[in-house]
N, C-alpha and C positions, 0 to 999 in steps of 0.2 A: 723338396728340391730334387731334382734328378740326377740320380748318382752319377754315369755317364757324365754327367758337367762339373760335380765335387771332385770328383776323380781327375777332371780335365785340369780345373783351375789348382789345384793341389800340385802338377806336376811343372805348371808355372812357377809358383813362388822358388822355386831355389833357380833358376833361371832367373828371373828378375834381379833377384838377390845379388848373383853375378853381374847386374846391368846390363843382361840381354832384352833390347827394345824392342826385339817383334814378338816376345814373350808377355810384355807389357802391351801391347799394342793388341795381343789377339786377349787379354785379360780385360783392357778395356771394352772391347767389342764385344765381351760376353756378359759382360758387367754391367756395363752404364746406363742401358737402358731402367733394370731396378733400381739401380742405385741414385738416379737421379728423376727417377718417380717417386722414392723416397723423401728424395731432398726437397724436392718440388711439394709433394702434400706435407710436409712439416711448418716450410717455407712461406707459400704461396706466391712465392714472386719468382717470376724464370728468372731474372737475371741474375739474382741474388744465388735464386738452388745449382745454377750453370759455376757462379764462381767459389761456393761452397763446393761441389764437385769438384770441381779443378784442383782445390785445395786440399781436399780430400784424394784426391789419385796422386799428389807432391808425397803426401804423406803414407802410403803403399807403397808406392817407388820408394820410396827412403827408408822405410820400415818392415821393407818385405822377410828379410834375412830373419825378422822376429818372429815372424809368424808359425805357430805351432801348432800342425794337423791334430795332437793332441788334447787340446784344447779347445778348438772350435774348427768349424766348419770353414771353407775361406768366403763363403757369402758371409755366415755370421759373424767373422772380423770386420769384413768391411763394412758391412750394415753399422758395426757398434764404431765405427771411425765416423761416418755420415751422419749416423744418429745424435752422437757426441758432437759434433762441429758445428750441425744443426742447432742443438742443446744451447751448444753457446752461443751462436747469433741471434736465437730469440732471446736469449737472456742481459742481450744489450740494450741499454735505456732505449734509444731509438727502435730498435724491433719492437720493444713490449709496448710504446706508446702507440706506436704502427698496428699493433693487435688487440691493445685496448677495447680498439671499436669495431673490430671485428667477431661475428658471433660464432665460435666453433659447432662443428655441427658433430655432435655423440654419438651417430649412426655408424657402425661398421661399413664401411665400402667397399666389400671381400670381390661384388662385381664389378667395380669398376678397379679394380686393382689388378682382377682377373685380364681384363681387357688392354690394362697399360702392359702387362707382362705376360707374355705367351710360352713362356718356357714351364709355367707351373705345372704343379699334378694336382689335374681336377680330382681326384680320389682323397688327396691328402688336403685337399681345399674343402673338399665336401665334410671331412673328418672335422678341420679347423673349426670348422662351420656350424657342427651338430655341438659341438663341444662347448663352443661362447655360448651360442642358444640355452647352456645349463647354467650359466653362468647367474647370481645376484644381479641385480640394474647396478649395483652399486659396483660390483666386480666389474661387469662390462663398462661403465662409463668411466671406469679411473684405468682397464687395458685401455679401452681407445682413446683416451687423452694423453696418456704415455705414450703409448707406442705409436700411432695411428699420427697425433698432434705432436712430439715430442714435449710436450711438459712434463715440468719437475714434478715431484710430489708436492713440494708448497706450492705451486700455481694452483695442480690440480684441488688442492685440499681448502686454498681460496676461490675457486670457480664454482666449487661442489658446496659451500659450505662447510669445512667438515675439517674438523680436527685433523693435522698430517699425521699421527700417530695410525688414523682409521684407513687413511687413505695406503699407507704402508701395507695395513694388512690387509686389507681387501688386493690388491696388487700380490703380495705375495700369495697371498689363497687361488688367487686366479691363474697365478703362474704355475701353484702346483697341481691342479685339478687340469690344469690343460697338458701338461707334460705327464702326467697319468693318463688324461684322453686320449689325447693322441697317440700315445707310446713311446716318449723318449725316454 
């Protein structure tokens, strides 16, 4: 992510936090476009990913005052608020009967992700990139069912066949072989 824009939305939150609206208003307009391409490939239904956002930005206004540059980045809080809200609407009878018959597809979509979001850094994309490419099939297909699809570990460890104990570590292995990749 582009420090210039960490650095921008960082100087938002204690503004917000006050309930200053054009603070909010210019954080939305920097935000929502990922944020609700997120919501959207977790989802797969606009109207659904459109009122999961909404709900998701109720809970940034109301929760700004918590958020701690120390701790994460303010894309990666909001991502983990979208991703959670997410988490729980497919975890609803009706969403998972609604996905049931839907066939996920395990393929990384790093280009068209690139395409929904233009703020990226192709360098840090390309790194992302080389890094899955090391990855087990097994590593790769339980990142991009978590993160990519939002499923749990028990979905995933029911879709894959595979014991949730395996699917844990595979997940963890992959988180720290990429946070070594890439350099965080």
């Amino acid at each position: 992510m582009d420090a210039k824009l960490t650095e921008r939305l960082e100087t938002l939150f204690p503004a917000i936090a006050k309930g200053d609206r054009r603070a909010f208003e210019q954080l939305y307009r920097l935000t929502s476009p990922h944020l609700y391409a997120l919501a959207l490939r977790m989802l797969r239904q606009q109207g659904w990913a459109e009122e999961v956002l909404h709900d998701c930005y109720l809970t940034i206004w109301n929760r700004a005052a918590s958020y701690d540059s120390a701790l994460s980045a303010p894309m990666t809080w909001m991502t983990h608020i979208v991703r959670n809200r997410c988490i729980d609407g497919l975890r609803s009878g009706q969403a998972r009967a609604a996905l049931a018959t839907e066939v996920f597809n395990d393929e990384l979509q790093i280009a068209e992700e690139q395409d929904r979001n233009n703020w990226h850094d192709p360098a840090q994309a390309d790194r992302l990139r080389h890094c899955i490419s090391h990855l087990s099939s097994e590593q790769q297909q339980s990142i991009t069912l978590a993160y990519y699809q939002g499923m749990s570990h028990s979905d995933i460890a029911a879709w894959l066949q595979q014991p949730v104990g395996s699917v844990k570590s595979w997940i963890r292995r992959a988180l720290e072989h990429l946070r070594e990749c890439v350099g965080l």
